[in-house]
C-alpha positions as CSV (number, residue, x, y, z in Angstrom):
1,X,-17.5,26.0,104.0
2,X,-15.5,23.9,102.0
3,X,-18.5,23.9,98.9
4,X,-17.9,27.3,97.8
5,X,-14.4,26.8,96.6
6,X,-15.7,23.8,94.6
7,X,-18.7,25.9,93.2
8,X,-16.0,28.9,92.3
9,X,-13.9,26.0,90.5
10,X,-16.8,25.1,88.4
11,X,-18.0,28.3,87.3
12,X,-14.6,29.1,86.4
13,X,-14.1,25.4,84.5
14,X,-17.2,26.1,82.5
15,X,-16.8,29.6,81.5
16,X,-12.9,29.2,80.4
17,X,-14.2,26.0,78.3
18,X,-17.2,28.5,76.5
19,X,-14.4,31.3,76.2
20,X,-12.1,28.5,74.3
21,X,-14.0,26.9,72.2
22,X,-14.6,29.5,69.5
23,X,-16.1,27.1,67.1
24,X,-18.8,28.4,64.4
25,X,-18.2,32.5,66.3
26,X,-16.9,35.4,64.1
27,X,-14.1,36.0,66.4
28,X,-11.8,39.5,66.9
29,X,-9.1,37.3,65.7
30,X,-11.1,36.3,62.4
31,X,-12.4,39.9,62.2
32,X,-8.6,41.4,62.2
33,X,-8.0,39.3,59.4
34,X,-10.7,40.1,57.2
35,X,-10.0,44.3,58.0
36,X,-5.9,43.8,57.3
37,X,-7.0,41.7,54.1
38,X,-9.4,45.0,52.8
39,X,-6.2,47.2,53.8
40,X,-3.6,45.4,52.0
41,X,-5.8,45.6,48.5
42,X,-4.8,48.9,47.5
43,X,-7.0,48.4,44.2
44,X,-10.4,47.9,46.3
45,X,-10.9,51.6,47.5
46,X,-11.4,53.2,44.1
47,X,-14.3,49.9,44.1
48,X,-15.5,51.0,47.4
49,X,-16.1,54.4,46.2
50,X,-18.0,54.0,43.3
51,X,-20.2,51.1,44.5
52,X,-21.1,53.4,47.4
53,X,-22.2,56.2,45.0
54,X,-23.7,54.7,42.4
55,X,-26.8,51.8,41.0
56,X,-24.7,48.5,41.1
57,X,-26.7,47.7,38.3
58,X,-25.3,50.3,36.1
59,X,-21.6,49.9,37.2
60,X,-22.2,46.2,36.4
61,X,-24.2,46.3,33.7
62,X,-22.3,44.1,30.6
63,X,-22.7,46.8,27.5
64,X,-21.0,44.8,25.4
65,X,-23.9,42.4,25.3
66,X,-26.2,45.5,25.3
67,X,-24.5,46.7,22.2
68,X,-24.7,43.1,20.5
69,X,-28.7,43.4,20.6
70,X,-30.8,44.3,17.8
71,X,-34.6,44.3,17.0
72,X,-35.1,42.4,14.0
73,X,-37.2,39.2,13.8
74,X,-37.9,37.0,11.2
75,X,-41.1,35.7,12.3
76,X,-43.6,38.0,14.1
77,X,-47.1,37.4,14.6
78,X,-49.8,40.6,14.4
79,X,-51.2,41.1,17.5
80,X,-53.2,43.4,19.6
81,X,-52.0,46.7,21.6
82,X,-49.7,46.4,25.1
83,X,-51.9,46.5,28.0
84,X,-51.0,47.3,31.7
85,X,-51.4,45.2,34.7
86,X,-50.6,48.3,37.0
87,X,-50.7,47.3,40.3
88,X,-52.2,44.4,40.4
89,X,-50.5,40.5,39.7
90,X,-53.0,39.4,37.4
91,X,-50.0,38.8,34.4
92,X,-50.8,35.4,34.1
93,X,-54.7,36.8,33.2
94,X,-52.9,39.1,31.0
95,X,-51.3,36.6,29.1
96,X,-54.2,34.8,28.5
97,X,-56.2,37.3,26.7
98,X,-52.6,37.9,25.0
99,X,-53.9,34.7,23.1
100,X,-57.5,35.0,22.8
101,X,-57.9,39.1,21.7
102,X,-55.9,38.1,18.3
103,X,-58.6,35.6,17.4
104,X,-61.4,38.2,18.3
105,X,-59.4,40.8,16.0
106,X,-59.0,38.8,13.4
107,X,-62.9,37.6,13.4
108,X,-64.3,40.9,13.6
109,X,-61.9,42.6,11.7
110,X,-61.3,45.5,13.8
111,X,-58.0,47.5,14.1
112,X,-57.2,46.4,18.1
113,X,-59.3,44.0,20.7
114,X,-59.6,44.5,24.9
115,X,-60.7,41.5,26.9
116,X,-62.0,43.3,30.1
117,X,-59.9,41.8,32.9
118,X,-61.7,43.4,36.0
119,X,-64.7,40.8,34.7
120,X,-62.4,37.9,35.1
121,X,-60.6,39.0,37.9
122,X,-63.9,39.7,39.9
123,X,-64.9,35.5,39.1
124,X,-61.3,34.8,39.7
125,X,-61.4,36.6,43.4
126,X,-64.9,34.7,44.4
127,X,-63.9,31.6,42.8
128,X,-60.5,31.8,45.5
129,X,-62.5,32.5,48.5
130,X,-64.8,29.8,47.8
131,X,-61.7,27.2,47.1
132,X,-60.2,28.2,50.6
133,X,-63.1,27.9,52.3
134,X,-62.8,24.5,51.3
135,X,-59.7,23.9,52.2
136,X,-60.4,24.9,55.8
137,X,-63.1,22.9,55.6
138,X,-61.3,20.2,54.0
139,X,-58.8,19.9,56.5
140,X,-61.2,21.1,59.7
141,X,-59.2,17.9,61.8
142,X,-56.0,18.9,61.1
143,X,-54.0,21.4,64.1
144,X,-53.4,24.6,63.1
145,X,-49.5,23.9,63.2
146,X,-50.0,21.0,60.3
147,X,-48.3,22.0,57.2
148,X,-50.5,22.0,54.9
149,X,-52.9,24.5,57.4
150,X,-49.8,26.4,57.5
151,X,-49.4,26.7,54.0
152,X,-52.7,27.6,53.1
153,X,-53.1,30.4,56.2
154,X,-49.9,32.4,54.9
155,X,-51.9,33.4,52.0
156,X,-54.9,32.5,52.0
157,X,-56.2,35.0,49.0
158,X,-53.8,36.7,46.0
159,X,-53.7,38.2,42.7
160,X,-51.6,35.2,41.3
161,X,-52.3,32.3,38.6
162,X,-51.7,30.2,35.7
163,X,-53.3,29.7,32.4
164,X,-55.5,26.9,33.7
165,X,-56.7,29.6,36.1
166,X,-57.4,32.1,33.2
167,X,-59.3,29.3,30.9
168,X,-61.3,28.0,34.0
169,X,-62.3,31.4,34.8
170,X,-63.4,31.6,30.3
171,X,-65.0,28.4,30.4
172,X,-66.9,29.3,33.3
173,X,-68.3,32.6,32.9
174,X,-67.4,34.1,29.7
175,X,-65.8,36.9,28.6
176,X,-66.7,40.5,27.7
177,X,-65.0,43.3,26.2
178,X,-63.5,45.6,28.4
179,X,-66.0,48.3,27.4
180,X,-68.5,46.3,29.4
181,X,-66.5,46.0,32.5
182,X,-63.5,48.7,32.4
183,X,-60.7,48.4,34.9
184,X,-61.6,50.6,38.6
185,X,-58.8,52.3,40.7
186,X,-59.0,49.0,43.3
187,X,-59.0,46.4,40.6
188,X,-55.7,48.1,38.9
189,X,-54.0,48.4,42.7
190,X,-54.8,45.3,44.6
191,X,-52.7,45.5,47.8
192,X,-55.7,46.7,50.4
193,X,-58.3,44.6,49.0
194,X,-56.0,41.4,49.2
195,X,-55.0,42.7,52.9
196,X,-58.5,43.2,53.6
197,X,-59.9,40.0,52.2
198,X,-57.2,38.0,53.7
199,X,-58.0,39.1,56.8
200,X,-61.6,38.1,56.5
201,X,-60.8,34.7,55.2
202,X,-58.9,34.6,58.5
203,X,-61.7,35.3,60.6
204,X,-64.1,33.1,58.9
205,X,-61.7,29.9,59.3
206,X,-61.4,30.6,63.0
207,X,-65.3,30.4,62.8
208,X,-65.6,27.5,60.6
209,X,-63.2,25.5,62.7
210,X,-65.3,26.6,65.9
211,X,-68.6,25.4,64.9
212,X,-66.4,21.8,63.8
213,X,-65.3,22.1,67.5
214,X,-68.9,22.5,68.3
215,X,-69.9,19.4,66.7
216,X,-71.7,20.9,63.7
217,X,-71.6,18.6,60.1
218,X,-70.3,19.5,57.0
219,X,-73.6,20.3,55.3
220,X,-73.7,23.1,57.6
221,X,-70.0,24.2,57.6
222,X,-71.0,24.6,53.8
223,X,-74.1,26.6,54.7
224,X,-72.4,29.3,56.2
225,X,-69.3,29.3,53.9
226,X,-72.5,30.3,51.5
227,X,-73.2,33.1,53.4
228,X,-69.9,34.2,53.6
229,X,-69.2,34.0,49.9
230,X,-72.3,36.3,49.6
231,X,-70.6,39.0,52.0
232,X,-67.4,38.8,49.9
233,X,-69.2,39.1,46.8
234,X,-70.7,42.7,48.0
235,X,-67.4,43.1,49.0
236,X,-66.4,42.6,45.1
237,X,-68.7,44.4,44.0
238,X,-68.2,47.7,45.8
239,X,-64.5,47.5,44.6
240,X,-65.2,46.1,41.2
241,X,-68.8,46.6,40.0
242,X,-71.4,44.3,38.9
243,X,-70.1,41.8,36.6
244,X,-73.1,42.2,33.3
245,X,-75.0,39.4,32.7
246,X,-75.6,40.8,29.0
247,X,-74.2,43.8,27.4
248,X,-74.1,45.8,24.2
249,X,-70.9,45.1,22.1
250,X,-70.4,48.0,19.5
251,X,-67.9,48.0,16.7
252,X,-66.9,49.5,13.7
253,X,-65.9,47.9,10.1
254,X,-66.0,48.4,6.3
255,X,-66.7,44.5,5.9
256,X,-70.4,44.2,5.1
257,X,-70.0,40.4,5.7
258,X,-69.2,40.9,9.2
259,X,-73.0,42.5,9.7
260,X,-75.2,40.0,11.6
261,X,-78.9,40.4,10.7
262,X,-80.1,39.1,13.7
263,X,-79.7,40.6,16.5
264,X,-77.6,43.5,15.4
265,X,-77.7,46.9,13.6
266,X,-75.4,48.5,11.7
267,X,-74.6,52.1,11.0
268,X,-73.1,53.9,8.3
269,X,-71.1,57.5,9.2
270,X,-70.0,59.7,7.0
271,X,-66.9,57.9,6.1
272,X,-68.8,55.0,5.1
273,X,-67.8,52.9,8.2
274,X,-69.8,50.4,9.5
275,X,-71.1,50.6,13.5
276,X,-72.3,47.6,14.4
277,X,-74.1,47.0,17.6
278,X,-74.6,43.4,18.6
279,X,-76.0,42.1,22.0
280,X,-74.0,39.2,24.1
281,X,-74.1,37.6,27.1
282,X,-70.6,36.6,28.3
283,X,-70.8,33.2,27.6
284,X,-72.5,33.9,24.1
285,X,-69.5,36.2,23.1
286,X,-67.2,33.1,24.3
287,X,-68.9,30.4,22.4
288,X,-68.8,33.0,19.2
289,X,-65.5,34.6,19.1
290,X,-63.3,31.8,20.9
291,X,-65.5,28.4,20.7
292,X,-63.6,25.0,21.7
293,X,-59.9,26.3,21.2
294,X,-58.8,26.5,25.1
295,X,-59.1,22.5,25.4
296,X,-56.1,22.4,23.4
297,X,-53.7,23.7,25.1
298,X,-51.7,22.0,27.4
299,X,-49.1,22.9,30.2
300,X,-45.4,22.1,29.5
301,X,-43.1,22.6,32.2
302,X,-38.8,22.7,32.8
303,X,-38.1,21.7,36.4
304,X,-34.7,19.7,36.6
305,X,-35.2,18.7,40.0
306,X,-37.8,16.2,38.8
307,X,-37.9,13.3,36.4
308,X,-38.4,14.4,32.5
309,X,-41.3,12.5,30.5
310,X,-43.6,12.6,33.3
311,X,-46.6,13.9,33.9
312,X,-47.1,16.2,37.5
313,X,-49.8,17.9,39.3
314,X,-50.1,20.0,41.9
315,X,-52.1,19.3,45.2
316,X,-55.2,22.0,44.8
317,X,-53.4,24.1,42.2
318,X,-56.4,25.9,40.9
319,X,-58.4,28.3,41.9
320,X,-62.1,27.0,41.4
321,X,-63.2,24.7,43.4
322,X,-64.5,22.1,40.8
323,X,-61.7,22.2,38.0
324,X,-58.7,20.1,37.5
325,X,-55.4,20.7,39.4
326,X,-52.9,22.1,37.3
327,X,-51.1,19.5,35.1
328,X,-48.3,19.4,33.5
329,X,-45.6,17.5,31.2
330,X,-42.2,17.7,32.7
331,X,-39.5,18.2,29.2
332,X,-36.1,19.3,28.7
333,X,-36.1,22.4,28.2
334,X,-34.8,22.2,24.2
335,X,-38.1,20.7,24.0
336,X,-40.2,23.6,25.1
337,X,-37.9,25.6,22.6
338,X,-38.9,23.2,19.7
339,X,-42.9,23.3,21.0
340,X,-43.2,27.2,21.1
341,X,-41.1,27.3,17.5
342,X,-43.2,25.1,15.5
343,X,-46.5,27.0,17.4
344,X,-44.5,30.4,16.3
345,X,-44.3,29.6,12.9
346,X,-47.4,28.4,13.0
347,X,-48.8,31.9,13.6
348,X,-49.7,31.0,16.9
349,X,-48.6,32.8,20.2
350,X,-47.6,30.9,23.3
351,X,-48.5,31.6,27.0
352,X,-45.0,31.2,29.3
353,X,-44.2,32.0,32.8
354,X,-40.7,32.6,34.0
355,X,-38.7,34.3,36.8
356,X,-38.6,37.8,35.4
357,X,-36.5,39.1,38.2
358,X,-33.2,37.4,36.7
359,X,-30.7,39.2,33.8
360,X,-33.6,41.7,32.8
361,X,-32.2,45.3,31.6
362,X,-35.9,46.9,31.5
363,X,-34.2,50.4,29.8
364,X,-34.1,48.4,26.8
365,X,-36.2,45.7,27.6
366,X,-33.6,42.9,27.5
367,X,-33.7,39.2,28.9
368,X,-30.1,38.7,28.4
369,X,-28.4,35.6,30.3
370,X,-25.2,37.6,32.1
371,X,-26.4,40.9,31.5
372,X,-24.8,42.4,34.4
373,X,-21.2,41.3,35.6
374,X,-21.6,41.5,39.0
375,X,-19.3,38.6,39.4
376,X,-16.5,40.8,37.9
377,X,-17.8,43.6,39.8
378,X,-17.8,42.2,43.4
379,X,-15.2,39.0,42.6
380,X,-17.9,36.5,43.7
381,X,-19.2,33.7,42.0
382,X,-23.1,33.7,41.8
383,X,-23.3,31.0,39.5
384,X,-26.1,28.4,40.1
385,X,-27.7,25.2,37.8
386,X,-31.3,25.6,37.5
387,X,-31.6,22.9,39.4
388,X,-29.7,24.1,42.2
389,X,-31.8,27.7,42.2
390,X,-35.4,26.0,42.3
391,X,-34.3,23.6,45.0
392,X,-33.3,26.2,47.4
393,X,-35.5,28.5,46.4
394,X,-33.2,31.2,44.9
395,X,-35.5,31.2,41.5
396,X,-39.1,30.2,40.4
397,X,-42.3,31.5,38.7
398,X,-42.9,35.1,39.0
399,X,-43.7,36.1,35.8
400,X,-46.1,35.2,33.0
401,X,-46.2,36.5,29.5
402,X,-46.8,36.1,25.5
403,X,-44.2,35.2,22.7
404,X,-45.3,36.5,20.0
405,X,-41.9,35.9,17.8
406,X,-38.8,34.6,17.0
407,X,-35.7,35.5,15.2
408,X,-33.8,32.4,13.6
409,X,-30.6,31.4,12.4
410,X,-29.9,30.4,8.7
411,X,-30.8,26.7,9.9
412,X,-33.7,27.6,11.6
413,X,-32.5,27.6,15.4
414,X,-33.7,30.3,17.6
415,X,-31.5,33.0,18.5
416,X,-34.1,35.2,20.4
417,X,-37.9,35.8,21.0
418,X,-39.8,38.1,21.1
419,X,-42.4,38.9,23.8
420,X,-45.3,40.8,24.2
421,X,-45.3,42.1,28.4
422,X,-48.3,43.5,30.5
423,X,-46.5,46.4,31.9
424,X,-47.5,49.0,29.6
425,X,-45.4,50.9,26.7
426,X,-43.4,52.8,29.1
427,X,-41.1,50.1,30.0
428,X,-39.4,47.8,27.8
429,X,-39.2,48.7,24.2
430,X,-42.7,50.2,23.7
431,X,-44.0,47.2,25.8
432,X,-41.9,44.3,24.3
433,X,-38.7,43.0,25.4
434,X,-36.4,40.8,23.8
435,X,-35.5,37.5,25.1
436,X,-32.4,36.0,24.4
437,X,-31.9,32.0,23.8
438,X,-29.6,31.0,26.2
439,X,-32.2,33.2,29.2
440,X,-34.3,30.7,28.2
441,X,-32.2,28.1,29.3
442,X,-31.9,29.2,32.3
443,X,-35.1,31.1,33.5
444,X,-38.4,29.7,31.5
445,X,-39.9,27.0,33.7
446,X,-43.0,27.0,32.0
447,X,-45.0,27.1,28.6
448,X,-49.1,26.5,27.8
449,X,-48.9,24.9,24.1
450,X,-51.8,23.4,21.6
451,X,-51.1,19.4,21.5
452,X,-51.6,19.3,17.9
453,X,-47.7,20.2,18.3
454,X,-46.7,17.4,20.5
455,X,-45.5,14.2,19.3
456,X,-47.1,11.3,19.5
457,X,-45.2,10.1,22.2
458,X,-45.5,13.4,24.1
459,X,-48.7,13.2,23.9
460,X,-49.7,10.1,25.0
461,X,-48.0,11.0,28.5
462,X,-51.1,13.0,29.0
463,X,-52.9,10.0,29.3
464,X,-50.9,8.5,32.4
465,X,-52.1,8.7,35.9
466,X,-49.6,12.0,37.1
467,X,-47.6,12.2,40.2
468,X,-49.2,14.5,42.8
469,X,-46.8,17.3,44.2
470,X,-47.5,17.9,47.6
471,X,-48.6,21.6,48.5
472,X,-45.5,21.6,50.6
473,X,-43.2,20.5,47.3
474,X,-41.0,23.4,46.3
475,X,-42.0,24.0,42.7
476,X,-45.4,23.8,44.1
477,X,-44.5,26.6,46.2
478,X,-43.1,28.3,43.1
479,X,-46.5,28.1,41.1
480,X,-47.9,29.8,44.0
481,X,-45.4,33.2,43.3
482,X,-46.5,34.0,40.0
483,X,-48.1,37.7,39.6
């Protein structure tokens, strides 16, 4: 019997050791201490009361930089109406007809200018399912626990893009005005159909990767991803409509000159306007109202963590099948400032993408860098370099939208910008929001610019062979989050 008192001895050993070694625990020691350190600061329960019962963001919010703001700018560009996205993430789409419905304007001469975005949003959706369908098929050898399958199966399907997106989309099919495809309740809230459609992507991987497993070849894989692209697309429909293959574009002027003889008429009311109804197809309407001027633009991007003056691009960022991953130039960030000024004064508007969720004050519709105090209020430091937020992923892309001016200094150096959002008039200052120099410092990442601007030098970057982020790289990642 003499193994029992050796067994007791053991289990004692072993759990006095565990007991002692109070390494890496919150202990009641350490817990004491942090309660008699709250007690002692006398000073802390007037805090305690009025964090408790009121928005932190008020009680922190800096009104001495609130006060400092006013609305004046020096250069502003004429533009069309504030739209809303509602509930969908299609900003980045927004954003882009932010710079094409000016030039349509201006052509036709008509007081404002909708691009229908439930037409591109309905090519944008098919054009997805079709590029992950790909993918799966693409990587049909690869385990289900491989990153990049990983990747691509937490979301398969979303309202989210970039510019390239929005002119692949133009170059592809068109556009119309929105008279010809208006908005319906599902494509202005987006949540159940993306649910919905994810899960059907879901179902059709686990059957594409089955009939792999079953030996079938490619050229049938991409048989029946045909068939299921024709389900989803009377899936579309149902939610969205019928996308027109040609449609009636009327509108009304007092400019004779703007009267086609061809295939139009025109209409004179009783207060001597002119209605003039023309007939397009979407493509037709493009090539007329917008022509070759998307090729220009290029993407421009601020991401510290990588090496400036070179040229990047993301592993399948797009989201048709046959386009170009999204490219871009990687410039300090003074240089984006100098790209969308000359473009500014150059009456042209500029497509950016930022993280929107940082030092916004939407009552006024503020981007103001330390806007709210909470370091004061709490007596914490939140401070972060940009760097440091997009490599552990406290920041990135969420956000895109227009600038449409810029207020300068007496030796022409920006002071703030003003930008044109997609949230509607009700937010912001009737739609527009003010964004302060040193926010964009710290929280524009991106900007879509015409070359003509760049130098020579930047320019000829464009022509190198770029380095390809992995779909695992964290701004990758980021370029995914934009909505």
């Amino acid at each position: 019997m003499r193994i029992l008192p050796v067994i007791l001895t053991v289990i004692f050993f072993f759990l006095t050791n565990v007991q002692a070694n109070d390494e890496g625990n919150i202990t009641s020691e350490l817990l004491n201490r942090y309660r008699t350190d709250i007690d002692k600061n006398t000073s802390l329960r007037t805090m305690i009361n009025a964090v408790a019962a009121n928005r932190v963001s008020e009680l922190a919010l800096n009104r001495e930089k609130l006060l400092q703001n006013d609305s004046f700018f020096n250069h502003k560009l004429t533009t069309t109406d504030i739209t809303d996205q509602k509930s969908s993430g299609r900003c980045w789409m927004y954003a882009g007809a932010n710079i094409l419905s000016p030039i349509v304007k201006k052509k036709l001469d008509i007081r404002d200018f909708e691009i229908s975005h439930a037409y591109l949003a309905f090519w944008d959706r098919l054009e997805k399912a079709n590029l992950f369908l790909e993918q799966v098929i693409a990587f049909r050898d690869l385990p289900l626990d491989d990153r990049k399958m990983d990747i691509i199966l937490s979301e398969p399907y979303g309202d989210g893009g970039w510019w390239h997106y929005f002119a692949g989309l133009v170059d592809k099919y068109g556009l119309v005005p929105a008279s010809a495809m208006p908005e319906t309740y599902q494509s202005s809230a987006t949540g159940l159909i993306n649910s919905l459609t994810n899960t059907k992507l879901r179902t059709f991987t686990a059957e594409l990767r089955r009939m792999h497993r079953e030996g079938k070849k490619v050229k049938q894989l991409r048989q029946r991803k045909e068939e299921m692209i024709g389900e989803l697309y009377k899936f579309l429909v149902l939610n969205y409509g019928q996308p027109p293959n040609e449609f009636v574009f009327r509108y009304e002027t007092k400019d004779t000159a703007k009267i086609d003889t061809g295939d139009s008429t025109a209409v004179k009311d009783k207060d001597r306007k002119i209605i003039i109804s023309r007939n397009f197809t979407p493509l037709s309407f493009y090539k007329e109202f917008i022509g070759d001027q998307l090729p220009e633009f290029v993407a421009l991007t601020d991401n510290p963590t990588k090496s400036y003056r070179r040229l990047y691009q993301g592993e399948w960022s797009r989201n048709i099948y046959e386009k170009a991953d999204f490219t871009m130039l990687n410039l300090p960030v003074r240089s984006l400032k100098d790209y969308c000024l000359a473009s500014l004064l150059d009456s042209q508007a500029v497509w950016f993408a930022c993280d929107v969720g940082k030092d916004h004050y939407g009552d006024s519709g503020l981007f103001v860098r330390g806007i709210y105090a909470y370091d004061k209020l709490y007596g914490m430091d939140f401070k972060m370099t940009k760097a440091e937020r997009l490599e552990y992923l406290d920041s990135w892309t969420s956000h895109a939208m227009t600038l449409v001016g810029v207020d300068t200094n007496t030796t022409g150096q920006p002071l703030k910008w003003l930008v044109k959002n997609s949230w509607g008039t009700k937010r912001g200052d009737d739609g527009y929001w003010t964004m302060y120099d040193d926010w964009f410092d710290e929280f524009v990442y991106v900007i879509i610019i015409n070359k003509k601007y760049l130098t020579v030098e930047d320019r000829d970057i464009f022509k190198k062979k770029p380095v390809v982020l992995p779909l695992w790289d964290v701004f990758s990642q980021a370029l995914k989050k934009i909505s």
